[in-house]
DRENGUKE-829538 format. One record per atom (N, C-alpha, C): residue in three letters; residue number from 1; atom name; x, y, z. Coordinates in steps of 0.2 Angstrom, whole numbers, plus 5000, padded with zeros to 4 digits. Layout:
# DRENGUKE-829538
    r    k   a    xx    yy    zz
  ALA  NUM  CA     X     Y     Z
...
This chain:
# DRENGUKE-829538
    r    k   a    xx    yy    zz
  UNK    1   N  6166  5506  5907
  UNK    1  CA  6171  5503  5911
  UNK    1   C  6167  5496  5913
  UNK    2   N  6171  5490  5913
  UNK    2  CA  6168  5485  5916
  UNK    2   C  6168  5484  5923
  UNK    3   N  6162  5478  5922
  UNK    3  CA  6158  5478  5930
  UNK    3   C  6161  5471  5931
  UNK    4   N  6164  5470  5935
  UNK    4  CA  6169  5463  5936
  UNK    4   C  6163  5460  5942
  UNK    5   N  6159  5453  5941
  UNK    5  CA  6157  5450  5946
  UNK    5   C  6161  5448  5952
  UNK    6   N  6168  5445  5949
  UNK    6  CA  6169  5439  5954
  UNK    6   C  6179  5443  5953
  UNK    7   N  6183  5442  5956
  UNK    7  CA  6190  5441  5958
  UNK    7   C  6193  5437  5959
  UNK    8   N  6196  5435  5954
  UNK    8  CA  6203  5428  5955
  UNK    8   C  6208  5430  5958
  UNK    9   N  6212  5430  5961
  UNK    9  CA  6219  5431  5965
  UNK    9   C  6222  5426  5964
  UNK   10   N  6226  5426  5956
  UNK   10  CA  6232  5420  5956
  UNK   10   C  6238  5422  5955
  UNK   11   N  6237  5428  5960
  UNK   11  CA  6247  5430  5961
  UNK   11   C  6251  5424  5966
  UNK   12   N  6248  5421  5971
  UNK   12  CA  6252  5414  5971
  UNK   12   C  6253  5411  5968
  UNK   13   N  6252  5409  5963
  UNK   13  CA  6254  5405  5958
  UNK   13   C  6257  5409  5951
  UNK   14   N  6257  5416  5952
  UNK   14  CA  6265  5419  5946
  UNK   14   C  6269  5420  5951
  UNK   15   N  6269  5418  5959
  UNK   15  CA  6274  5419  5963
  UNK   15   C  6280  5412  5963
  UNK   16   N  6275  5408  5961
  UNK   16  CA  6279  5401  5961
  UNK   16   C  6284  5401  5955
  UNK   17   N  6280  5405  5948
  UNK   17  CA  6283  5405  5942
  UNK   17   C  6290  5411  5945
  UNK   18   N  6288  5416  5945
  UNK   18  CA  6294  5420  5946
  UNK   18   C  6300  5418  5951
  UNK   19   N  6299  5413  5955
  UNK   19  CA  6303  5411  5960
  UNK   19   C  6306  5406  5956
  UNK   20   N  6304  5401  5954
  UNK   20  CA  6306  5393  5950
  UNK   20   C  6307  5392  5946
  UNK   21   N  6301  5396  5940
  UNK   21  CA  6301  5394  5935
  UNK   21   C  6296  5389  5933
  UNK   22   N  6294  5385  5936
  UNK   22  CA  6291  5377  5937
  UNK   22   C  6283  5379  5934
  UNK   23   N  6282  5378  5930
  UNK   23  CA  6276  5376  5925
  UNK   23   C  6272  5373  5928
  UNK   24   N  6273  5366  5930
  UNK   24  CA  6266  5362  5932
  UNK   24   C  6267  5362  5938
  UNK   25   N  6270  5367  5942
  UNK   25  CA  6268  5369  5950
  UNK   25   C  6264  5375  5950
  UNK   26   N  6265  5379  5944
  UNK   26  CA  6262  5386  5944
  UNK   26   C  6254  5383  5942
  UNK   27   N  6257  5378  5938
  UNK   27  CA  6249  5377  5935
  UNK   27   C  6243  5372  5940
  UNK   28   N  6247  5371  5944
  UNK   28  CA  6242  5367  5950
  UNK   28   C  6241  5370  5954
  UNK   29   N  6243  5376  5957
  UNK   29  CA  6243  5380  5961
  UNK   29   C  6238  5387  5958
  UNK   30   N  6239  5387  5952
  UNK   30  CA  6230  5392  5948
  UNK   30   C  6227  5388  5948
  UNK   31   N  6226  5380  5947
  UNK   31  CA  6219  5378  5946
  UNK   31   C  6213  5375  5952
  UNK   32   N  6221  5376  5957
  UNK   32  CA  6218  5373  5963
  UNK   32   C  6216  5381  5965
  UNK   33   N  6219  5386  5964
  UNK   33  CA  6214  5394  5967
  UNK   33   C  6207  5394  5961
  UNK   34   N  6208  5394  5957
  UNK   34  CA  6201  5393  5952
  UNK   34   C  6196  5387  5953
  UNK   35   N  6201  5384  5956
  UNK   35  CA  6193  5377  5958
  UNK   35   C  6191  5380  5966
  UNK   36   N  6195  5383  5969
  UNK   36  CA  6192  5384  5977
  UNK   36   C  6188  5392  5977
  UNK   37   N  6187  5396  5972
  UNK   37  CA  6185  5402  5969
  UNK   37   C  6178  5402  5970
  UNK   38   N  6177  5396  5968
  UNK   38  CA  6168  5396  5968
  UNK   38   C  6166  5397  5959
  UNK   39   N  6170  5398  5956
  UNK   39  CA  6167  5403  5948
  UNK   39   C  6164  5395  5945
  UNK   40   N  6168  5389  5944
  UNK   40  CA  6163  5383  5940
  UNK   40   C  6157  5383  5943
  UNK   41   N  6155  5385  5949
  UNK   41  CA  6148  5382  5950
  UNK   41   C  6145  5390  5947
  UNK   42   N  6148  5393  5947
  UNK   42  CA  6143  5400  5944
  UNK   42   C  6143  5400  5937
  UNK   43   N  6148  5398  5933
  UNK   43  CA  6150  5398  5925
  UNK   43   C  6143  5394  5922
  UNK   44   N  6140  5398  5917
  UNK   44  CA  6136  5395  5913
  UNK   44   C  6142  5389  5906
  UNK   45   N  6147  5391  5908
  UNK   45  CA  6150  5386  5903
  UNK   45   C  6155  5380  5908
  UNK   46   N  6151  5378  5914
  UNK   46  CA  6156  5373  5918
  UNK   46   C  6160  5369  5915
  UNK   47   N  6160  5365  5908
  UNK   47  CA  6163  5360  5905
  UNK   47   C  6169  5363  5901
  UNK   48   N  6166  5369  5899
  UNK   48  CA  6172  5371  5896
  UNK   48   C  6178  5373  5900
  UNK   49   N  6176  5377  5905
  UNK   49  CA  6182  5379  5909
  UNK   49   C  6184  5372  5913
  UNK   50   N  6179  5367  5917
  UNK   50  CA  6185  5363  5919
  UNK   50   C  6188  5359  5911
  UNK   51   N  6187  5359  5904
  UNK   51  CA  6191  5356  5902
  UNK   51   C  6197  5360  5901
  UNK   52   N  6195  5368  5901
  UNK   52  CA  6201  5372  5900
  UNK   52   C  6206  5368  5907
  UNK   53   N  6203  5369  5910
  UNK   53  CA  6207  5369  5919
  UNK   53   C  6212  5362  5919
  UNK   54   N  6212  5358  5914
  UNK   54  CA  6213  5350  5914
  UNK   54   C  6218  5350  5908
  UNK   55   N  6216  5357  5903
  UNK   55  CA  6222  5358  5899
  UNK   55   C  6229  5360  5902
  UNK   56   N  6228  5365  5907
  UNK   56  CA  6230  5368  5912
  UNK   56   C  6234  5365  5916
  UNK   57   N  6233  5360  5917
  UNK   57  CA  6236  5353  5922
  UNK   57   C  6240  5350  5918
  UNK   58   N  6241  5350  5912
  UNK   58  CA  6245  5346  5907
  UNK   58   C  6251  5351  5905
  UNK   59   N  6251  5357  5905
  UNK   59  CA  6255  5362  5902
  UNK   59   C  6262  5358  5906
  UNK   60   N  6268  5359  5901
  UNK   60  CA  6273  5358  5905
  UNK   60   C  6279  5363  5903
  UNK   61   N  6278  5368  5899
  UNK   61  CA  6281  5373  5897
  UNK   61   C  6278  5382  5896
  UNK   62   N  6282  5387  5897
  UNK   62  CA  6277  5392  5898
  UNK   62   C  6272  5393  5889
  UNK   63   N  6276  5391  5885
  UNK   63  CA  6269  5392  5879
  UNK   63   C  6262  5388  5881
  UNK   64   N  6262  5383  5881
  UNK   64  CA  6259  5378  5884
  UNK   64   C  6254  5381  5887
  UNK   65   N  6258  5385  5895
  UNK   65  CA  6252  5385  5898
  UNK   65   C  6248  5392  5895
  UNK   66   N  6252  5397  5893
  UNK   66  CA  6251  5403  5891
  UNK   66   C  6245  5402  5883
  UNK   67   N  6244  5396  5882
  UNK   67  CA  6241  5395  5877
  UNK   67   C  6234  5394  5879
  UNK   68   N  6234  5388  5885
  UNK   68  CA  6227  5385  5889
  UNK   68   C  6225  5391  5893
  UNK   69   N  6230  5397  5895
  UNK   69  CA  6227  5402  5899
  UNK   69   C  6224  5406  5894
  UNK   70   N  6224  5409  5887
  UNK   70  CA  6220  5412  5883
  UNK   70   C  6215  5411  5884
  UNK   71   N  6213  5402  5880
  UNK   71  CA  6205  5400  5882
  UNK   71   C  6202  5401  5890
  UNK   72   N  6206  5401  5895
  UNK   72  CA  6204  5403  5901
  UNK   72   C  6203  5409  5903
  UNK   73   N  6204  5413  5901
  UNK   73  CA  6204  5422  5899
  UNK   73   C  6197  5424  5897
  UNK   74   N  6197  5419  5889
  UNK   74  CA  6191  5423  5886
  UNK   74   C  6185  5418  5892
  UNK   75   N  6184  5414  5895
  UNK   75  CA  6178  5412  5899
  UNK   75   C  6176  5418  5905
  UNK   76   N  6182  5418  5906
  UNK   76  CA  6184  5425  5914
  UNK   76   C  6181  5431  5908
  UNK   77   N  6182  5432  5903
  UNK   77  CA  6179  5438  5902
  UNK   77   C  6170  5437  5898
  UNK   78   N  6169  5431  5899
  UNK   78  CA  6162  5430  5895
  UNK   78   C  6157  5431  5903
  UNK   79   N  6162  5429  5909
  UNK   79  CA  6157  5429  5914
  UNK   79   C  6159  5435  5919
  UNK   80   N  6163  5439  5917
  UNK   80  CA  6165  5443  5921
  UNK   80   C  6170  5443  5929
  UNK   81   N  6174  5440  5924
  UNK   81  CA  6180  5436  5929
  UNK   81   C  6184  5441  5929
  UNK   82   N  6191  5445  5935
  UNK   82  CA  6194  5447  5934
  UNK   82   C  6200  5441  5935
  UNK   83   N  6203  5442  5933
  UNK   83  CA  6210  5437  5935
  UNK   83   C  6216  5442  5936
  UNK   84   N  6217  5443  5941
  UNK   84  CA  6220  5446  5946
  UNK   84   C  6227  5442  5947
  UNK   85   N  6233  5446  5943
  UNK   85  CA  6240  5442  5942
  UNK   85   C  6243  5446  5942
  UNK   86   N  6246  5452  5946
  UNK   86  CA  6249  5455  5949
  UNK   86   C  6248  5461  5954
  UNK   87   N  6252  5463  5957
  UNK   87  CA  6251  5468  5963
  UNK   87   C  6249  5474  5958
């Protein structure tokens, strides 16, 4: 069983999707809970996740974001990130 260091909570921002639909409010609303999480100062890979997170910021459709969130997934799982996206 994995041993999760750290917990993301970004049901507000699939709160914003499921109510609007709106892509780049979902996605400024995960990166601003991922920049206030504390994980890039702990990530041995900081560059990479903030350039994931800047990708992120770009998305304006859900393939888009769902694409940039993959490579954000696999960091969350190199560093024992849970990402916490529903009740």
């Amino acid at each position: 069983m994995p041993v999760w260091r750290r917990t993301i909570d970004l049901r507000p921002a699939v709160e914003i999707f499921q109510a609007s639909g709106d892509i780049p409010a979902t996605a400024e609303k995960a990166v601003e809970i991922i920049e206030q999480s504390g994980w890039l100062a702990d990530t041995p890979y900081p560059d990479t996740l903030r350039d994931h997170l800047n990708g992120l910021k770009q998305a304006r459709d859900q393939i888009d974001y769902e694409f940039v969130f993959e490579s954000i997934y696999d960091v969350a799982d190199e560093d024992q990130v849970w990402i916490k996206t529903f009740h």
